[in-house]
C-alpha positions in Angstrom: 109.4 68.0 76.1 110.7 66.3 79.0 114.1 67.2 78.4 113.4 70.4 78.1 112.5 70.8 81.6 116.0 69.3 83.2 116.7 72.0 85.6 113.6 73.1 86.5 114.2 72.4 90.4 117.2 74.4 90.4 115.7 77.2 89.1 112.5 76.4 91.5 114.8 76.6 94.3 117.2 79.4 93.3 114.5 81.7 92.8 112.7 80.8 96.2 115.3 81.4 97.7 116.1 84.5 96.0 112.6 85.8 96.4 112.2 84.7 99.9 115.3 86.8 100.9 114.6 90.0 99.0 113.6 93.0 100.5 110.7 93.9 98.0 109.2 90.6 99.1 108.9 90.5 102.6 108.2 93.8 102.8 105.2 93.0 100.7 104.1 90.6 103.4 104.8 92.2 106.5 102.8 95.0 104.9 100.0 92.3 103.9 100.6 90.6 107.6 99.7 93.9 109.5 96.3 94.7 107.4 95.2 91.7 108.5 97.0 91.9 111.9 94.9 95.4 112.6 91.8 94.1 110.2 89.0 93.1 113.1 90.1 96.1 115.8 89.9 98.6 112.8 86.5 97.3 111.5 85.6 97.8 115.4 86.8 100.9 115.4 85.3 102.2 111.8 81.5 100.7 113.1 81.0 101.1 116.3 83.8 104.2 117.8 86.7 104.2 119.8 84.4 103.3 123.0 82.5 100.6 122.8 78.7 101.0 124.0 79.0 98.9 127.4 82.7 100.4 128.1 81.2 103.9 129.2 77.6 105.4 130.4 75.6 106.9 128.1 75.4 110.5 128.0 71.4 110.4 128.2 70.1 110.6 131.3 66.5 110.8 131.0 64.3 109.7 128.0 61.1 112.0 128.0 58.1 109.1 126.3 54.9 110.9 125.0 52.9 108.1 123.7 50.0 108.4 121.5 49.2 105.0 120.2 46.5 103.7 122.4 48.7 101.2 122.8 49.6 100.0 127.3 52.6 101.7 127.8 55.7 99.4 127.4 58.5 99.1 130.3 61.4 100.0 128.9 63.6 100.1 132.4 64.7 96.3 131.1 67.4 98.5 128.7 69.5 99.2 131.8 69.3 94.6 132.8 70.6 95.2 129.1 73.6 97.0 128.9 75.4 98.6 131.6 76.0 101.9 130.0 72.3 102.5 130.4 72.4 101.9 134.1 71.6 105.5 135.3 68.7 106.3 132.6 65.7 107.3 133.3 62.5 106.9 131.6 59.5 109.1 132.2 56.4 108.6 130.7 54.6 112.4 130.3 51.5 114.1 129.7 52.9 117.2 128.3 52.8 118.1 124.8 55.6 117.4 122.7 56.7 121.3 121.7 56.8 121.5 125.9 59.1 118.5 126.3 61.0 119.9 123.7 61.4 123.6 124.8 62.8 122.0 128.0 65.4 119.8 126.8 66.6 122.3 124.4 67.2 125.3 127.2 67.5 123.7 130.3 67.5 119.6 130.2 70.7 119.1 127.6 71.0 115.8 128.9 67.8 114.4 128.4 65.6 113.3 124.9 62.0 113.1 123.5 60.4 109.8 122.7 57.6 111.0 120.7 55.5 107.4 119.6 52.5 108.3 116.9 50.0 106.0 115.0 49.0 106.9 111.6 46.9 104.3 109.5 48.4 101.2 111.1 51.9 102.8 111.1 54.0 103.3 114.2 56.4 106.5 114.4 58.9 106.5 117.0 60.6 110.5 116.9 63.8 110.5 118.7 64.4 114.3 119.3 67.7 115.7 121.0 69.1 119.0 122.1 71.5 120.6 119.5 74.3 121.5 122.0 75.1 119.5 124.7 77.5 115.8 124.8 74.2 113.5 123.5 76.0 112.6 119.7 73.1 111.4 116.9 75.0 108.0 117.1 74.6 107.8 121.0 70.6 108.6 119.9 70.6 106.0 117.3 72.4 102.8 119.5 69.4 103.9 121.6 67.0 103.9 119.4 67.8 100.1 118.5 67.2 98.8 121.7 63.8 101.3 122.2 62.3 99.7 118.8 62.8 96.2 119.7 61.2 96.4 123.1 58.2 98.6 121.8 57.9 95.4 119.2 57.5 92.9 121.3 54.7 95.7 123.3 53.2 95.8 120.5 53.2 92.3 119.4 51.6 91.3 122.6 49.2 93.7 122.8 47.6 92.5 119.6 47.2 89.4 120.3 50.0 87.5 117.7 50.5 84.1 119.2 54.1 82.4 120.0 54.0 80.5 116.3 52.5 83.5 114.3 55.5 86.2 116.0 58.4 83.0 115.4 57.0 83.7 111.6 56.7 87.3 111.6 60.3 87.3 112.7 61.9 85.2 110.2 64.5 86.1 107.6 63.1 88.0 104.2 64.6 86.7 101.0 64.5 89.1 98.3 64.0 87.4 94.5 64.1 89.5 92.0 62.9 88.4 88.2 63.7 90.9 85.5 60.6 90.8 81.9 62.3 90.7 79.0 60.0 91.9 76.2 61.7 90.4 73.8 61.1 87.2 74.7 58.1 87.5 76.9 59.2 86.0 80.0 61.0 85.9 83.0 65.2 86.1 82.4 65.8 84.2 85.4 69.3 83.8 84.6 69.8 87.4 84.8 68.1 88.2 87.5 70.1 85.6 89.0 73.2 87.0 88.8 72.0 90.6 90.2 74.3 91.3 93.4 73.5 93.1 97.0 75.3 95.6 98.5 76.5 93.3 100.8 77.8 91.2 98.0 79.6 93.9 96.0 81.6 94.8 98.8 82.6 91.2 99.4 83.4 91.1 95.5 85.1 94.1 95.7 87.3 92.8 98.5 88.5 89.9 97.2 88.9 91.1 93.5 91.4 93.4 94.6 93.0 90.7 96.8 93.5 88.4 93.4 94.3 91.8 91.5 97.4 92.4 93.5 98.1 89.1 94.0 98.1 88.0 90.0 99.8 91.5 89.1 102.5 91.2 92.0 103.6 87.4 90.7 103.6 88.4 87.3 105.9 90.9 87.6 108.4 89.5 90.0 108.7 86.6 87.0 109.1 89.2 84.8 111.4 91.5 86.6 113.3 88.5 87.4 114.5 87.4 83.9 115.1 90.7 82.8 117.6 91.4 85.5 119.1 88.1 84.9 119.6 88.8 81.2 121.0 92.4 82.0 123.5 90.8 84.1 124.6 88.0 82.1 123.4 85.5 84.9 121.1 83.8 82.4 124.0 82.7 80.4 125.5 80.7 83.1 121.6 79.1 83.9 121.7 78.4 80.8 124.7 76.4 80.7 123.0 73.8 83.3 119.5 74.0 82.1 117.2 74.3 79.5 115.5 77.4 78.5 112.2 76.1 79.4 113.1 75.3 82.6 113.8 78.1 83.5 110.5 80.1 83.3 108.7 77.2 84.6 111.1 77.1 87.8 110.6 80.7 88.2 106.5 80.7 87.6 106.6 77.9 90.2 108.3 79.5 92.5 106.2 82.6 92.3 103.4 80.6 92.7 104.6 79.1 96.0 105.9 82.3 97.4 102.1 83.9 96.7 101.0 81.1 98.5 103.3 81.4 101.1 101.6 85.1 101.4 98.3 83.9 101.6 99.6 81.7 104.3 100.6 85.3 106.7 97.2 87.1 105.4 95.6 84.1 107.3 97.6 84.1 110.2 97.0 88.0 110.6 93.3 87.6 110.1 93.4 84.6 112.6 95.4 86.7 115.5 93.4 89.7 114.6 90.7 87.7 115.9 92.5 87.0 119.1 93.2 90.8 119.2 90.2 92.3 119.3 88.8 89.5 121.4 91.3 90.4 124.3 91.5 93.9 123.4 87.5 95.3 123.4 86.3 91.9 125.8 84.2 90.6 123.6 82.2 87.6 123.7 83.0 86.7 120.1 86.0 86.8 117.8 84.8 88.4 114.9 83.2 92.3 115.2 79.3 92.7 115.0 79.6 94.0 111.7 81.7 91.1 110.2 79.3 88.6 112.3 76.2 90.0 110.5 77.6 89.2 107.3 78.4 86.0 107.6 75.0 85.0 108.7 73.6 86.7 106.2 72.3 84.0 103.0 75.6 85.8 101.2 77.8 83.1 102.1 74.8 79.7 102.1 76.0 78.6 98.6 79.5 77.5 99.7 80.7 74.1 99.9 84.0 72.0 99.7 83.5 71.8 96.0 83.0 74.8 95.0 86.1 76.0 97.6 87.9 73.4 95.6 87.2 74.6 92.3 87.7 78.4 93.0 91.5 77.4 94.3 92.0 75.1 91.3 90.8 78.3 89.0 93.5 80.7 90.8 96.3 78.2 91.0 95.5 77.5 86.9 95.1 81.3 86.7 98.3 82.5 87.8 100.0 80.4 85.8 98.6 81.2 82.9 99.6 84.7 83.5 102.9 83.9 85.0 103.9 82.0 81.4 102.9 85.2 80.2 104.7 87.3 82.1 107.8 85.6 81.4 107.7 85.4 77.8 106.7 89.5 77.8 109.9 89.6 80.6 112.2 87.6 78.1 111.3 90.2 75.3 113.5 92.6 77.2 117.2 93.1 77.6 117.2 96.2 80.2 115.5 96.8 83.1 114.5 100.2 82.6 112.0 98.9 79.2 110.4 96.5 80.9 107.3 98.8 81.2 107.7 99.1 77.6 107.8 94.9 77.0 104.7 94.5 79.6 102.2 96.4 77.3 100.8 93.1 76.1 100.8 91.6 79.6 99.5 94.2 81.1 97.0 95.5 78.4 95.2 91.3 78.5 95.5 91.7 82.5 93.6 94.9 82.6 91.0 93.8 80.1 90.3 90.3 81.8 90.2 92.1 85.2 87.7 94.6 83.9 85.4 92.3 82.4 85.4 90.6 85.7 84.5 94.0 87.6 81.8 94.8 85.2 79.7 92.3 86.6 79.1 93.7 90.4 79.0 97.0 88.8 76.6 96.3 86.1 74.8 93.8 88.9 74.3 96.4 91.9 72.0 97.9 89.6 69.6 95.0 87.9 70.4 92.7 85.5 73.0 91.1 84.0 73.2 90.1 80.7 73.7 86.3 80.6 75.6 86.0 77.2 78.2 88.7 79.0 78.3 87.1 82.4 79.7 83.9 80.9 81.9 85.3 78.5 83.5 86.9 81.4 83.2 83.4 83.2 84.9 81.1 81.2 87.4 83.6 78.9 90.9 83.1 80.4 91.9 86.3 80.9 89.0 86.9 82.9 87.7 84.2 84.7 90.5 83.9 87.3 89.6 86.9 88.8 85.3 86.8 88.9 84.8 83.0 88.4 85.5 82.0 91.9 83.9 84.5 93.8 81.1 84.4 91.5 81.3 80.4 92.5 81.1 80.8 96.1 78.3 83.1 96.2 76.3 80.4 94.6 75.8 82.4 91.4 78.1 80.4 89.0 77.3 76.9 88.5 79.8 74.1 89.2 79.2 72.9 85.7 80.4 76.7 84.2 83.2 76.7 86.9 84.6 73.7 85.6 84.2 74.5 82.0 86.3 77.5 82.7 89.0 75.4 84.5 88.9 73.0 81.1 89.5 76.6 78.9 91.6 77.9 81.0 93.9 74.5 80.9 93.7 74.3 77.1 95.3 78.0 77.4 97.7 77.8 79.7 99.2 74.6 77.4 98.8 76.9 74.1 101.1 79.0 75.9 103.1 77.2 77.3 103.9 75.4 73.7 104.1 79.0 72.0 106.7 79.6 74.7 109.0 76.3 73.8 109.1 77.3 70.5 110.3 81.0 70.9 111.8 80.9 74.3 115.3 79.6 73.2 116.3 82.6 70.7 114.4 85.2 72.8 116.2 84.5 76.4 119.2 85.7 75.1 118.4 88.3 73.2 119.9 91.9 73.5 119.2 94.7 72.0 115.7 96.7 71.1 112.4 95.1 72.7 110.9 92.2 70.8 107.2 92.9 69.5 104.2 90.5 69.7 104.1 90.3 65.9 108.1 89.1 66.1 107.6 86.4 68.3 104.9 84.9 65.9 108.0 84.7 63.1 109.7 83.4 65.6 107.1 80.6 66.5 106.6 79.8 62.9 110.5 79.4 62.1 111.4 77.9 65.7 111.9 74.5 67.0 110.9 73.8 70.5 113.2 75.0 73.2 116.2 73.0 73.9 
């Protein structure tokens, strides 16, 4: 077998540098590069407007307060110590009734609202009402709002008499458990439950399944493309007469490897000066929007640890080659360029089917349960678990015992094919003609010698 690999290093190189100077590629990254360049201002943008709150004055410029809780009345002047673009608001506590307060804003005070506060049954209402014409927005109401319902908490709190301890307790973070009865069985399925997902998690999942999606599809078929346009142009022949057929897929899955890497490489860098970007460009105190900063201290990512970081790169390094090996043997199938759709089918048909059994499980887990027995199976089959295993990992909801059961699985199927490729990768590299089929290269595998 070692011989069979003299040469891999020039084919390594070769097509690094091949792939490194072609157009389709960096294209491909400067397009990557510049999501993640414009990532942070554009999640800015999409949450919270062009104009963030403190760079303009709000458009409310009185706040009308009718309240009928019993309650003292609560000073809510400490808005405008808050944020500047509440400087100039007013609020005026009234003893009008609310359909008064109302009939004026609406015909001839279009720049002020209604703070209508109401007990019912130990419930507090706070009504936000605003004029339909006129330049206050519902958002502009509802940033308000935020800031109004925090300061008539703490009223509240103190008015009842909650001590410092017994408010530090009310205020702590809620963890949600869910545990799902199984009739069958008359218990608890904890391990479903388990691997139920929040929203907040599915769109995480979502994120970076597409991220491995493109990434696992875009090597695969640059291997592939890559030998068929070799063959087509009789440059294989001349490989071959330096190196061994083997070592030439491996070079080439290598090097696709590396140059996918290399692209992971600029989607950091972009996310990192995207960071600088939208700290310089909207002055803020942090370098990561509100939004994205709520996520992350949100219990979504509290499961993550250098292990399991480990792991989840070890599964998509194994991963893609796995399905690079594939991709090349599908690519050496095919003489012409133009059939290489046609020679992908069984590539791209396992691809598909592994990357849908991996987004089953947000989908099916967004709404309850998963089924255990599925969840694994989707876990630890190789043509699946590269794409849910280690996100699945990180979130805490895999086990590092199943993550590295899947790494030992998907090893002992990256070496099956890499051994069913030896043995058929000598007569089918230099084929011409019609498009091998799946069923041919088993004849070949049972009548072939290993590559030489």
């Amino acid at each position: 077998m070692n011989n069979n690999m003299i040469g891999y290093k020039d084919v390594y190189q070769f097509t690094l540098v091949q792939t490194l100077k072609s157009k389709p590629y960096r294209s491909f990254a400067l397009v990557l590069f510049f999501i993640a360049l414009l990532s942070m201002p554009l999640i800015e943008i999409v949450t919270n407007g062009l104009n963030r709150e403190e760079d303009k004055t709000s458009d409310i410029a009185k706040v009308y307060v009718i309240d009928e809780t019993g309650l003292p009345e609560a000073d809510y002047s400490s808005i405008k110590e808050e944020s500047s673009q509440y400087k100039d608001i007013i609020f005026e506590y009234t003893n009008k009734s609310a359909a008064d307060i109302e009939d004026e804003i609406i015909n001839d005070n279009k720049d002020a609202i209604l703070l209508h506060i109401t007990s019912d049954t130990g419930f507090f209402n706070l009504r936000f009402i605003r004029p339909a014409s006129g330049d206050i927005s519902e958002n502009e109401v509802i940033r308000l709002a935020s800031h109004v319902q925090e300061l008539f908490s703490e009223n509240m709190i103190k008015n009842i008499g909650v001590s410092a301890e017994q408010k530090a307790k009310l205020e702590e973070a809620i963890i949600t458990d869910y545990q799902f009865y199984s009739a069958e069985t008359e218990e608890f399925d904890e391990e479903d439950s388990k691997l139920s997902v929040t929203f907040e998690e599915y769109n995480i999942v979502l994120i970076i399944f597409v991220v491995v999606m493109i990434l696992i599809s875009y090597g695969g078929s640059g291997i592939a493309t890559t030998i068929v346009t070799e063959k087509s142009t009789k440059l294989i022949e001349i490989l071959l007469t330096r190196v061994r057929p083997m070592a030439i897929i491996v070079g080439k899955v290598l090097a696709m490897l590396t140059t996918t890497l290399i692209q992971l490489l600029f989607v950091g860098l972009g996310f990192g000066l995207s960071s600088i970007i939208y700290k310089a460009v909207f002055a803020s105190d942090s370098y990561l929007p509100e939004f994205v900063v709520s996520a992350l201290e949100s219990n979504i990512l509290q499961n993550i640890s250098l292990a399991s970081v480990i792991v989840s790169i070890i599964i998509f390094v194994i991963g893609f080659i796995f399905y690079g090996f594939l991709a090349g043997l599908t690519g050496a199938t095919v003489s012409k360029v133009e059939e290489l759709r046609e020679g992908m089918i069984v590539y791209t048909f396992l691809s598909i089917i592994g990357a849908y059994m991996g987004l089953a499980l947000p989908i099916i887990g967004i709404q309850g349960s998963v089924p255990s027995f599925y969840a694994h199976l989707a876990f630890l089959l190789p043509i699946s678990s590269v794409f849910i295993t280690p996100i699945y990992l990180l979130f805490g909801k895999v086990s590092i015992a199943i993550a590295l059961l899947a790494v030992l699985i998907l090893i002992i199927a990256t070496i099956l094919v890499i051994m069913f490729t030896s043995k058929v990768y000598q007569t089918i590299i230099l084929h011409q003609g019609n498009v091998i089929k799946f069923k041919d290269l088993i004849t070949i595998s049972k009548t072939s010698k290993e590559a030489r």
